[in-house]
FITI-880874 format. One record per residue (C-alpha): x, y, z; residue in one letter. Coordinates in steps of 0.25 Angstrom, whole numbers, plus 5000, padded with zeros to 4 digits. Layout:
BEGIN
XYZA
...
***
This chain:
BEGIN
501252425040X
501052485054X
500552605058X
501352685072X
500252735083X
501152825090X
500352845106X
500453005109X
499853065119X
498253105112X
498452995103X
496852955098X
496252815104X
495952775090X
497452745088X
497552695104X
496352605100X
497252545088X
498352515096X
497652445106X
496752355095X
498452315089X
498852285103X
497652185104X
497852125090X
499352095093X
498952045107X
497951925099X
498951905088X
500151885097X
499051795106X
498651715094X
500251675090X
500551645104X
499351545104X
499651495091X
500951465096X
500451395108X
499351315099X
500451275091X
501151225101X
500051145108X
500051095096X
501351035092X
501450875091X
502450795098X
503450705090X
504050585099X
505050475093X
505550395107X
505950255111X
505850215123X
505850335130X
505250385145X
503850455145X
504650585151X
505550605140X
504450585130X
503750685139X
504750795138X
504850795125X
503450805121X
503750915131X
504750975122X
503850965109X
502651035115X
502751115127X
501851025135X
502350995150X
502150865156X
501950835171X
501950715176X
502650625188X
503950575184X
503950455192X
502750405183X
503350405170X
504650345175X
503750225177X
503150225163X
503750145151X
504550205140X
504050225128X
504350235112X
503450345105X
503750385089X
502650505086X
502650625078X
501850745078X
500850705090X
499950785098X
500450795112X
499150695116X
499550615106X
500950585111X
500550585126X
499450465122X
500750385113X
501650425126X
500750365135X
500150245129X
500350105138X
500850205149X
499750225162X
500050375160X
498950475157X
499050635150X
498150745151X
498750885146X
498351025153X
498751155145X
500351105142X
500351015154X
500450865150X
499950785164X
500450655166X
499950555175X
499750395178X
498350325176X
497550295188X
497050145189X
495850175190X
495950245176X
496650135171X
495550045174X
494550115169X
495250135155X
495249985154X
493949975160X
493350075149X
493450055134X
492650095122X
492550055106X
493150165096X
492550175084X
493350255074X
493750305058X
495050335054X
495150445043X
496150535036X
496250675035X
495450675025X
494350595030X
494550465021X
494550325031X
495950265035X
495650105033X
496950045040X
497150155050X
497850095065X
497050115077X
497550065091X
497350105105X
498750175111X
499450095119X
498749955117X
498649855106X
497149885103X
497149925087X
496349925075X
496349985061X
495450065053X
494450005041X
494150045027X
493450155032X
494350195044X
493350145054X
494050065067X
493550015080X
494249985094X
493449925105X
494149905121X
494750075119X
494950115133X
494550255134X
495550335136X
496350265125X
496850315114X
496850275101X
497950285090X
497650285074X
498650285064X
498850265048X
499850255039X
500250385033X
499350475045X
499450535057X
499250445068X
498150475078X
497850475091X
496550475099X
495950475111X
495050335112X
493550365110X
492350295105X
492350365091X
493550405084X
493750465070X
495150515066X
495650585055X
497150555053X
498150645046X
499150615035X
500550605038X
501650675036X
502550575028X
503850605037X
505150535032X
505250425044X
503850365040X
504050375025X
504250205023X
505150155011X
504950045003X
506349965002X
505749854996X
506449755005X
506149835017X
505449985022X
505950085028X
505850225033X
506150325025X
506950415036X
507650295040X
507950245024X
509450245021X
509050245005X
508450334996X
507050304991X
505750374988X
504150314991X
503250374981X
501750344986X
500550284981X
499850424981X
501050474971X
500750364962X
499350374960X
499150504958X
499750484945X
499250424933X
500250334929X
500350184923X
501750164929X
502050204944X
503350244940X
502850364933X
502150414946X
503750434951X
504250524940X
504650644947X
504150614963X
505550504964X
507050584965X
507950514957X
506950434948X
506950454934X
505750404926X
505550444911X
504250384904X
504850354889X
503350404884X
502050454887X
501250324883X
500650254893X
501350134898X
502750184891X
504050154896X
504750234909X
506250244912X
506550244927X
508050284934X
508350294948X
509450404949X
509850394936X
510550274924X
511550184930X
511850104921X
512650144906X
511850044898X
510450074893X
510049914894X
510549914909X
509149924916X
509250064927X
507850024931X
507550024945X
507149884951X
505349904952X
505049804964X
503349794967X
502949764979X
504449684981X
504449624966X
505249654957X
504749714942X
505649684930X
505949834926X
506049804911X
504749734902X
505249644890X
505049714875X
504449674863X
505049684849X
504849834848X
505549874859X
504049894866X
503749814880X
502649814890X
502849974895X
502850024881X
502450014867X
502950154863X
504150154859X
505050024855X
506450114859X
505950154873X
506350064885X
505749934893X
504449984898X
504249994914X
503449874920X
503049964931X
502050004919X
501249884924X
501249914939X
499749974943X
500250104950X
498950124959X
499349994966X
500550064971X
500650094985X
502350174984X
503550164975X
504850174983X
506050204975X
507350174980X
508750234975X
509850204983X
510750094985X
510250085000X
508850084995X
509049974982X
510249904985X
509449804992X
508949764977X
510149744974X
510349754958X
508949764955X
508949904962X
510149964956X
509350054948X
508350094961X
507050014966X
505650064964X
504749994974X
503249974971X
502349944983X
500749904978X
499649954988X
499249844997X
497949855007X
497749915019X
496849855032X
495349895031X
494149885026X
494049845011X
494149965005X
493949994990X
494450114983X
494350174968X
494950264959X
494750314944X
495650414938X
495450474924X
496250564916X
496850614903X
498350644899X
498850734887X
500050774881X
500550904884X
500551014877X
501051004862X
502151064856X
501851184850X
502351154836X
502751204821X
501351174812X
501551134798X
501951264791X
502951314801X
503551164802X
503751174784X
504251324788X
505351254797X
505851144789X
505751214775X
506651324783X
507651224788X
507851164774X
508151314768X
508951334783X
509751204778X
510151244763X
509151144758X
507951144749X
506651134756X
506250974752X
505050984740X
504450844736X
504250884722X
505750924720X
506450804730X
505350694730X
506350624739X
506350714750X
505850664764X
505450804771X
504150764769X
503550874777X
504050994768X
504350944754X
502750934751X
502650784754X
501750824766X
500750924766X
501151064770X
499851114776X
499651004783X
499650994799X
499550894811X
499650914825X
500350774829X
500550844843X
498950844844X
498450704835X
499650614842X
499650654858X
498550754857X
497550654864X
497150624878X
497350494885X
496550464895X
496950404910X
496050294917X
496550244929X
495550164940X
495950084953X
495050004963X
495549944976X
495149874988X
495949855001X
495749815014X
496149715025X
496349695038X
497549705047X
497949555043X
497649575027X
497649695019X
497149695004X
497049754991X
496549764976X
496749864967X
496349884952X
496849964942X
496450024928X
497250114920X
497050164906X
498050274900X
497750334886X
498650364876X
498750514867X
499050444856X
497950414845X
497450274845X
496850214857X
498150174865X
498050164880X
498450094891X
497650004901X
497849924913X
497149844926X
497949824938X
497649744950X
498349754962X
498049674976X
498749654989X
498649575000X
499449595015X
499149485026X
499649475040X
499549355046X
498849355062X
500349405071X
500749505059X
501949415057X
501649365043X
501349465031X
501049455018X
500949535007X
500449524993X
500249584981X
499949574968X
499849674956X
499249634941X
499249734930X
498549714916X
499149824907X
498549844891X
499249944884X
499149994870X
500150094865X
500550144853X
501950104848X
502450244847X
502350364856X
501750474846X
502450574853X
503550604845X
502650604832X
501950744838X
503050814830X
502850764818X
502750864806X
501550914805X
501250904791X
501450774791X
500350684783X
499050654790X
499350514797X
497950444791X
497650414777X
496050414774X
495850284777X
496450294790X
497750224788X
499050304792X
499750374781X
501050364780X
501250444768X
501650424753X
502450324748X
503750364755X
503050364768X
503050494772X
502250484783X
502850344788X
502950404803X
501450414805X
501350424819X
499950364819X
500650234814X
501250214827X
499550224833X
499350104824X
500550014828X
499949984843X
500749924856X
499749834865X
500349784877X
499549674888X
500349674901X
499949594913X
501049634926X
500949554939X
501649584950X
501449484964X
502049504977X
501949434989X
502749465002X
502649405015X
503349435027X
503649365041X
503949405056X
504749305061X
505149395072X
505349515078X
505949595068X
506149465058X
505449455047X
505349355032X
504749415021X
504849385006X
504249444994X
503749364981X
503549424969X
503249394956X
502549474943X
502349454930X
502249524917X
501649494905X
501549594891X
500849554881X
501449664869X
500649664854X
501249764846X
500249794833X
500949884821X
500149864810X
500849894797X
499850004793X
500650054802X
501850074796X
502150164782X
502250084768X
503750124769X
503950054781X
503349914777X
504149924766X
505349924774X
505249824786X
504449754790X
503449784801X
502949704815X
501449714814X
501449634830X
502249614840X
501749524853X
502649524863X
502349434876X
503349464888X
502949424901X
504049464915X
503949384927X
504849404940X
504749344953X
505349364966X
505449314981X
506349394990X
506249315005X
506749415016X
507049415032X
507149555037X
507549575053X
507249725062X
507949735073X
507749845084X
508749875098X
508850015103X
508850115093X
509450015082X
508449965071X
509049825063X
508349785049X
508849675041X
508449615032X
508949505021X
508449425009X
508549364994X
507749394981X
507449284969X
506849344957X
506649294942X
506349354930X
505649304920X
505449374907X
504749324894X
504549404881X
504249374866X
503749444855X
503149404841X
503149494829X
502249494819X
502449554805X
501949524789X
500449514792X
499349534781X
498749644787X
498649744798X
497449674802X
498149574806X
499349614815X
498549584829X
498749434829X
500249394827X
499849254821X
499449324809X
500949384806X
501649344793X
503049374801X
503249334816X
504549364824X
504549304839X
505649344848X
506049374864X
505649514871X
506649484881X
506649354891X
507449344901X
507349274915X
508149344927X
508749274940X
508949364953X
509349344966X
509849414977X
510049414994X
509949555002X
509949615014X
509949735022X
510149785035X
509749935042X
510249975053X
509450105062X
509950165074X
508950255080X
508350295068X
509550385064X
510650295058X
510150205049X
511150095041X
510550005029X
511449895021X
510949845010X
511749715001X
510949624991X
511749514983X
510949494969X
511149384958X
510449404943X
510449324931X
510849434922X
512349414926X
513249274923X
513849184934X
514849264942X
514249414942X
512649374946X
512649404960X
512949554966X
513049614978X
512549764982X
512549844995X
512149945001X
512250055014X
511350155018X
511350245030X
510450365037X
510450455047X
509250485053X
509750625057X
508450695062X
508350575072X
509550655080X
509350695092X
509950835090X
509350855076X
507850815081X
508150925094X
508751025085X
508151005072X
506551005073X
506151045059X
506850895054X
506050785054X
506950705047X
508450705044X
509050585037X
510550565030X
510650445021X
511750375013X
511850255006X
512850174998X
512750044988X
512849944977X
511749874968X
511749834955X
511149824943X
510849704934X
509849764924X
510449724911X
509849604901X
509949454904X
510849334901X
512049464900X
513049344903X
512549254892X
512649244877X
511349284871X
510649234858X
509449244851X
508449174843X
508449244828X
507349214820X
507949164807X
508049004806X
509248904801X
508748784795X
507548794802X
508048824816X
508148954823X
509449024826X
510149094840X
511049214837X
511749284849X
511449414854X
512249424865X
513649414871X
513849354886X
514749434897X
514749344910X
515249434917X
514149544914X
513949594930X
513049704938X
513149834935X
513449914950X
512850034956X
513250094967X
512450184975X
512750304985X
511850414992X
511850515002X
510450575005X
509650665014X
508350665021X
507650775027X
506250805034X
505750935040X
504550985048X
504050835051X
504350805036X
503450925030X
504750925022X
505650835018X
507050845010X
507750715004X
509150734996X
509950614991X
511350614982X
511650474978X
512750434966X
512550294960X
513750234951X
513450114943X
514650034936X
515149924929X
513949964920X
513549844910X
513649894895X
513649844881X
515149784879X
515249834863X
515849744854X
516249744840X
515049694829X
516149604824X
515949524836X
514649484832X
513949574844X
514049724848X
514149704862X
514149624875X
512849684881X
513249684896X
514549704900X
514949784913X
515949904909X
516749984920X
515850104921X
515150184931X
513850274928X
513350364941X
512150424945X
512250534956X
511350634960X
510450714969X
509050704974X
508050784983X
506750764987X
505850874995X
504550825001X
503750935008X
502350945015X
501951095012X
500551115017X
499951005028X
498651065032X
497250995035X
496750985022X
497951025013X
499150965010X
500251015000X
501550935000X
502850944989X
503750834986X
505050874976X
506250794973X
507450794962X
508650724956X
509850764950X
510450634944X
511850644937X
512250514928X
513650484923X
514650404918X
515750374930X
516550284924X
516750204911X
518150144909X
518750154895X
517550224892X
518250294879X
518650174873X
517350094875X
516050094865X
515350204875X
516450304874X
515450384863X
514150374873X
514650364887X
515650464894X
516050474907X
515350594916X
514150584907X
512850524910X
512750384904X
511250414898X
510350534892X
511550594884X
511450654870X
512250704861X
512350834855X
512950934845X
513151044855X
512451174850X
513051294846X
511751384842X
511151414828X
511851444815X
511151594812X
511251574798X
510651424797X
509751424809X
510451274811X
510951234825X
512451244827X
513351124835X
514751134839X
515751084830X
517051004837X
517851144833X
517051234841X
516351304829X
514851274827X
514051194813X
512651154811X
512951034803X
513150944815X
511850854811X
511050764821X
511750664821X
512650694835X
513850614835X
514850614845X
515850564833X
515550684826X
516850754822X
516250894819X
515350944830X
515550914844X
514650844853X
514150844869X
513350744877X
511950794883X
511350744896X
509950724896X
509950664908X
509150754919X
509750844928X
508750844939X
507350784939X
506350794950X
504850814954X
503850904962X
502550874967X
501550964976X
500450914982X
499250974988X
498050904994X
496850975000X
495850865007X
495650764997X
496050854984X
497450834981X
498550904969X
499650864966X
500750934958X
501850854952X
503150914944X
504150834940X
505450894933X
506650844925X
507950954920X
508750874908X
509050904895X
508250844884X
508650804869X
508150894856X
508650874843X
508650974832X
***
C-alpha cells in the first residue's frame, strides 16, 4: 500500500521530513543492488577448455567472462608458447596462475585491470635462489582428512600425495610458487606456496563429462558414451540393509525390473532388463553378472524339492540369485548396461543386459583402519483389518442360505468337510494368525572392519564382514554370514606394468523354514489351536481336520552352508605409447552344502498313511568357472581426432556338480539328522553339466573433437550348448553421438547448457541361455534294477540343429545438463525384437515323449518402450545440501510374429499383439445378481449368469472370456536427499502401476 504526499504550498515539515527519510532509504537500497551486482560480478568464475591456443585469445575471453581488462605489450606474448588449458569454474587468479605456468610472465590485478608483464632476472634468480619446506593437511568440507590427495607445484614435476591423516610435505618450493591440490570427486585447489598450508576442499558437482562408465572391457565418459548405461555408487548401496546388492537397485535403475519372490532372507529375486525376450519360461532372460571382470553363473543347481542355495521357501519358486553370496559392503559401483552398443561386446552372454560389479580396492596412504556396526529391527506392516470368528460363521452361514443350500451340521452330514461351521471346530474360538505367525520382530546385525593403504607403487585392502538377519516367523530361523574381501594394486618403478588383484570369500549359513507362513495369516480364525498339551502339533481328529497346521512347516527346517569364491587378477602392460596388453584371469567357486530336515511329526496321520515322506534330504552342489580374456588395446591421438581399439578372445569353462540323497523309513524322528540311519535312500543328480565358450572381439571408437563420436562393436562366440554347424555366432553393433553442446554457436548462444548430447545405436547379440547337451539324446539312470544291473531310460530327444535365439536392438536417446549440471534430463526410446525363439516342439504321447525341448520356431517377441531419468541439485549451500534424483519406464511386451500360430500347440496361450507373459484369464464381470448377491459374467450371447464357476476356460462354450495384462504399465522411483554437515536423510519411493490378480 502506499500512501500520496501531495507538496502544497503550507504543507507541514513532518510530512516534508517523511519524504526526504524514503528518498534516502531508496538511495541505500538502489546502492546495495548495484553493489551486489558489482560483487557478483568480481565474483564469477572463468571456464576455459583450449588446445594449443595463444595467451591473447585466452586472454580475451577471460575478458569476455568477467569484465576484467588486461593490458600488456603484445610483442611479449607473441613470443610466449601456446598453451592447452581445460578448467571449469575458476577464480580469475586461479586461471591466470594455470595460464601462466612454465611461461616467464608475472600478473598483479588493480581494481578490474589485469597487469601483465615479463620477469626480471634478477627476480628469476632469486626465485631459484630462495626456497622453503610446506608443510600441509588436506581436508574436506567437512573437516575429515583426505589420505591420497595429489599435491604438485604448477608448472614443475615436484609432487607428492597426502597420508592417512591428510598430512603432506614439499621441500625446494620456490616462494612465489604456487601450489596445486586435487582429489578425486573435489574441487581442485589452488594455492599460493607458503610454509604452512591447510585446505579444505569442496565436493564436486558430478557434471556429465566426468561421470566415468565401467564397460567392463573398457571406460569411458559418460558425455562422450554412445551406449545407455547407468553407475549406481558405493554410497547407494550401503545405505541399505540388504544381503543381495541387487536389491539396493530396485527402484534407483530405469528399465530394471527386480521382484523378490518373498520376504525371507536369502529368498529368490527375479531380474529383467527392459522387459522378457524370450517365449519360453526355461530360456534364461537373466542378464550376464560379471565381478571384477568374472563371469558369475546366473542360475544355482536344485535339490530334490525344488530348493537350491538362494532359497529354501518354496519348492515352485525359481533358481535363487548367486549374487545372494556377494558381500555388498565390498562393493565400490554397479554399472548396468542396456543397449546393444553397450552389451554387444559380450556377445550372447549379454543378450539379456550386463550388470557389472566392481569390489573397493585401496587407496595410497597411511594404513588407515575404519569400523562400522549397524543394528536394526524389521516388521511386517500393518495387518489386515479382518472378519473375527463370529462375523466370519455370519458370512459363510449367509453364503450357504445365499446359495439354496443347507448351512452344513456335523450331527445331520457326518461327512461334510466345512469343518469351520458345521461344529467340528469351536465356534467361539479365535486366533489372530496375522499376529502369532509374522507379528514378531527380526532383528538386523550388520558389522564391517577395513584396513587400506599403500603407497604410489602398491595400494591395499582388507575388509570383513558380519551379517545376521532374523526371521518373523516363530522358531529361531535367521540367516548368518562372514565375508572377506582384499585387494591388492601394484605398479612396477616406470608405471608401465600394473597389477591388479582381488579376491572375495564368502561363508553364508542359512536356516529357513520350508514355507513362507505368509499366506497362512488368513487362515479361519476358529480354526483348532495348533499345539496339543504335550506340545506336539495337532492336526485334528481322525480325518485330519486340522492337517495344514502352519506351524508344521516351523518343524520341517531348511539349513544351507555355502562357501562362494570369486578371484580376479588382471595385469596390464605399456608397450607403447598408446599400446597396451592386458588380460583378466578369473576363477570362483561355489560350493552348497543343503540338509533338509522334515521330521514325520510333521506331517498329519492322513498324510503318512498316504505317501510316503522324505525325512532328509542332503544335497551337495558345488559350481566352478574360470576365465582368461588376453587383450591389446591401442589410443591413438592427431589433431582433434581421438583412435581407440582395441581387440581380444575369451576361454571360459563351467563346471557344475550336483547330487542329492534322500532319506525316508527311519525308526524315529530322532533320528532323521544323520542319513545313514535311513530305512529308504534315493540318490540322484541336482543338475551337472560342464559348458565350453569361446569367443574373439573387438571394437573400435572413433572421436572428432569431442562432438562426433562413432563406436563399432562385433564379437564371434562359440558355446557348447548348440551341435556341430550352429556353435559359433556372430553380433555387431554401431553407436554414434553428437556432442551438440561442444558447438560453437550453441556454447555462444546457449549458456544455461552444460551439456547436450544425441545418441543412437543399432545391434545384434544373442542368447544361448537354454539347458545343456540340447543337440544330443538324453537318458537317465532309474533306480530299479534287471537281473541285478541298473537300467538308462531316455528323457530326451536330440535336434542338431537347435541354434541361438537373435536379439536385435535399437535406440535413439537424449542427454541434457543445465546450469553446470545442477540439473540434468536423460530420455531414451529403444525397441528390442527377439526371434527364432526356442520352444518346446509338442509331440503326440504315442511317440513315447511329449516334446522336443528346444527347437527354434519362426517368432518374434518385442520389447519397446520409453525411459527418463531427472537428476537435480536443489539446494548447494555450505553446510546444506538437498539434491533429487527420479526416473521411469514404460515397457510394452508383445507377440510380433508367430507363423501358423493357429494351428500350433500355442494357439490357446499365445496370441499375436499380446504380451507373451503376466496374462490371466478371466470371466469378464458384469455386476451383481440383486436378488442372489452372486457376481455375474458375461455369457457368449450377451446376456449375464452367475453360474460360470472358477474354473476360467478359454474352451468354455457358455461364458466368454478376455486376457488380462498384469504386466506393469510404468514403474519408476524417487529419491530426496538432504544433508546438513555430517547429518544426512534420505527419502526413497519407489513406485509400480499394473494390475494385480484377486479371485473370488
Amino acid at each position: 500500500m502506499y500512501k500520496k504526499y501531495i507538496m502544497n504550498i503550507g504543507m507541514s515539515c513532518r510530512h516534508a521530513t517523511k519524504i526526504w527519510l524514503i528518498m534516502r532509504l531508496t538511495t541505500v537500497i538502489l546502492m546495495a543492488m548495484l553493489l551486489q551486482v558489482n560483487a557478483a560480478s568480481l565474483a564469477q568464475k572463468v571456464t576455459l577448455h583450449h588446445k594449443q591456443a595463444p595467451l591473447e585469445k585466452i586472454f580475451r575471453e577471460i575478458h569476455n567472462q568477467t569484465g576484467y581488462d588486461f593490458l600488456y605489450d603484445k610483442d611479449l606474448l607473441d613470443s610466449k608458447r601456446f598453451i592447452t588449458i581445460d578448467i571449469v569454474d575458476h577464480t580469475i587468479e586461479q586461471a591466470l596462475i594455470r595460464c601462466l605456468s612454465n611461461q616467464s610472465l608475472q600478473f598483479s590485478i588493480r581494481d578490474k585491470t589485469v597487469f601483465i608483464k615479463e620477469k626480471t632476472i634478477l627476480s628469476l634468480i632469486a626465485d631459484a635462489l630462495e626456497s622453503i619446506t610446506i608443510q600441509g593437511k588436506v581436508l574436506d568440507d567437512k573437516g575429515f582428512p583426505l589420505p591420497g590427495a595429489t599435491v604438485k607445484v604448477v608448472g614443475t614435476n615436484k609432487q607428492t600425495i597426502s597420508d592417512g591423516q591428510g598430512n603432506f610435505s614439499l621441500s625446494g618450493v620456490n616462494t612465489d610458487a604456487f601450489i596445486e591440490i586435487s582429489y578425486i570427486g573435489y574441487n581442485t585447489a589452488l594455492l599460493k606456496a607458503r610454509k604452512e598450508i591447510r585446505v579444505l576442499l569442496s565436493i564436486k558437482s558430478r557434471e556429465l563429462s566426468e561421470v566415468v562408465i565401467n564397460k567392463g572391457y573398457y571406460k569411458e565418459s559418460q558425455l562422450l558414451s554412445t551406449g545407455n548405461s547407468i553407475s549406481i555408487s558405493a554410497k547407494d548401496i550401503e545405505k541399505q540393509p540388504v544381503v543381495n546388492p541387487l536389491l539396493a537397485l530396485q527402484g534407483r535403475v530405469a528399465g530394471l525390473q527386480i521382484t523378490q519372490n518373498s520376504g525371507v532372507a536369502n529368498s529368490s529375486i527375479n531380474i529383467l532388463i527392459r522387459g522378457r525376450s524370450s517365449l519360453n519360461a526355461a530360456v534364461a532372460n537373466n542378464p550376464l553378472y560379471v565381478i571384477d571382470g568374472v563371469p558369475i553363473q546366473s542360475l544355482l543347481l536344485g535339490d530334490v524339492l525344488g530348493n537350491n542355495g538362494g532359497t529354501g521357501v518354496n519348492a515352485s519358486s525359481p533358481q535363487g540369485n548367486p549374487l545372494n553370496y556377494i558381500n555388498p559392503n565390498d562393493i565400490a559401483s554397479i554399472d548396468i548396461l542396456k543397449d546393444a552398443d553397450a552389451t554387444a561386446i559380450y556377445g550372447s552372454r549379454g543378450g539379456n543386459g550386463v550388470i557389472l560389479i566392481t569390489t573397493k580396492k585401496g587407496k595410497p596412504g597411511k594404513l588407515s583402519m575404519s569400523a562400522n556396526l549397524s543394528h536394526g529391527i524389521s516388521q511386517a506392516p500393518d495387518p489386515l483389518d479382518l472378519m473375527n470368528t463370529q462375523q466370519y460363521l455370519q458370512m459363510r452361514r449367509e453364503a450357504f442360505i445365499n446359495d439354496g443350500l443347507v448351512v452344513p451340521n456335523i450331527i445331520t452330514t457326518p461327512s461334510d468337510a466345512n469343518f469351520d461351521v458345521n461344529g467340528t471346530w469351536d465356534t467361539s474360538r479365535y486366533t489372530d494368525w496375522q499376529k502369532d505367525l509374522i507379528g514378531n520382530t527380526a532383528s538386523y546385525t550388520n558389522l564391517n572392519l577395513s584396513f587400506s593403504g599403500g603407497s604410489e607403487a602398491v595400494q591395499y585392502s582388507l575388509r570383513g564382514t558380519f551379517n545376521r538377519q532374523g526371521s518373523l516367523f516363530p522358531g529361531t530361523f535367521d540367516d548368518k554370514r562372514g565375508a572377506l574381501n582384499f585387494s591388492l594394486t601394484a605398479y612396477s618403478a616406470d608405471r608401465k606394468l600394473k597389477i591388479d588383484f582381488s579376491a572375495n570369500m564368502l561363508n553364508d549359513f542359512n536356516r529357513n523354514a520350508q514355507s513362507d507362513l505368509t499366506p497362512f495369516t488368513l487362515a479361519t480364525p476358529n480354526a483348532p489351536k495348533s499345539f496339543n498339551d504335550d506340545g506336539t502339533l495337532n492336526f485334528g481328529g481322525v480325518r485330519s481336520d486340522n492337517e495344514n497346521n502352519p506351524y508344521s512347516y516351523t518343524l520341517r527346517t531348511y539349513n544351507n552352508k555355502t562357501n562362494n569364491t570369486v578371484v580376479s587378477i588382471r595385469p596390464s602392460y605399456n608397450i607403447a605409447k598408446g599400446l597396451m596388453a592386458s588380460a583378466n584371469i578369473g576363477y570362483t567357486d561355489l560350493i552348497s552344502d543343503i540338509k533338509i530336515l522334515q521330521p514325520s511329526a510333521s506331517y498329519s496321520p492322513l498324510y503318512l498313511s498316504l505317501a510316503p515322506v522324505y525325512n532328509i534330504v542332503v544335497t551337495k552342489n558345488r559350481q566352478k568357472t574360470w576365465i582368461v580374456e588376453p587383450q591389446l588395446s591401442y589410443d591413438y591421438t592427431v589433431n582433434k581426432l581421438k583412435l581407440s581399439a582395441l581387440v581380444g578372445t575369451t576361454f571360459q569353462k563351467s563346471d557344475n556338480q550336483g547330487n542329492y540323497t534322500a532319506g525316508s523309513n527311519f525308526v524315529s524322528d530322532q533320528l532323521i539328522g544323520n542319513i545313514a540311519n535311513a530305512g529308504t535312500l534315493v540318490t540322484a543328480d541336482a543338475g551337472s553339466y560342464k559348458y565350453n565358450y569361446n569367443a574373439v572381439y573387438g571394437r573400435v571408437n572413433v572421436n572428432l573433437a569431442d562432438k562426433y563420436v562413432l563406436n563399432l562393436t562385433g564379437r564371434r562366440d562359440g558355446s557348447s550348448k548348440f551341435g556341430p554347424g550352429n556353435q559359433f555366432g556372430n553380433f555387431y553393433s554401431v553407436g554414434a553421438a553428437w556432442i551438440f553442446s561442444s558447438e560453437k554457436f550453441i556454447s555462444e548462444n546457449l549458456g544455461v547448457l552444460s551439456a547436450g548430447k544425441l545418441r543412437s545405436s543399432f545391434g545384434v547379440t544373442g542368447n544361448d541361455g537354454i539347458g545343456n547337451y540340447a543337440f544330443y539324446d538324453l537318458y537317465s539312470r532309474r533306480t530299479n534294477t534287471y537281473q541285478g544291473l541298473t537300467g538308462f531310460v531316455p528323457t530326451a530327444l536330440a535336434n542338431p540343429d537347435v541354434s541361438w535365439e537373435r536379439n536385435a536392438k535399437m535406440e535413439f536417446g537424449i542427454d541434457l545438463g543445465f546450469f553446470k549440471d545442477r540439473i540434468s534430463i536423460s530420455g531414451s526410446y529403444y525397441r528390442n525384437t527377439s526371434s527364432n525363439q526356442l520352444l518346446a516342439y509338442r509331440l503326440p504321447g504315442m511317440t513315447g515323449f511329449t516334446a522336443i525341448n528346444n527347437y527354434n520356431f519362426p517368432a518374434t517377441v518385442e520389447n519397446s518402450g520409453w525411459e527418463g531419468i531427472l537428476n537435480t541439485q536443489n539446494i548447494v549451500a555450505k553446510n546444506f545440501r538437498w539434491n533429487s534424483s527420479f526416473n521411469i519406464s514404460i515397457n510394452r511386451n508383445k507377440l510380433l510374429k508367430f507363423d501358423n500360430l493357429s494351428s500350433s500347440s500355442y494357439a490357446n496361450s499365445l496370441e499375436i499383439g499380446q504380451p507373451v507373459s503376466g496374462r490371466e484369464l478371466a470371466w469378464i464381470s458384469t455386476g451383481v445378481d440383486p436378488t442372489t448377491g452372486l457376481y455375474t459374467t458375461l455369457r457368449r450371447d450377451g446376456t449375464s449368469g452367475s453360474t460360470a464357476g472358477t474354473n476360467v476356460s478359454v474352451a468354455n462354450t457358455t461364458y466368454q472370456t478376455t486376457w488380462m495384462n498384469t504386466l506393469p504399465k510404468f514403474f519408476g522411483g524417487l529419491n530426496n536427499s538432504f544433508q546438513y554437515k555430517n547429518l544426512q536423510l534420505d527419502i526413497f519411493l519407489q513406485f509400480v502401476k499394473q494390475t494385480g490378480t484377486q479371485y473370488l
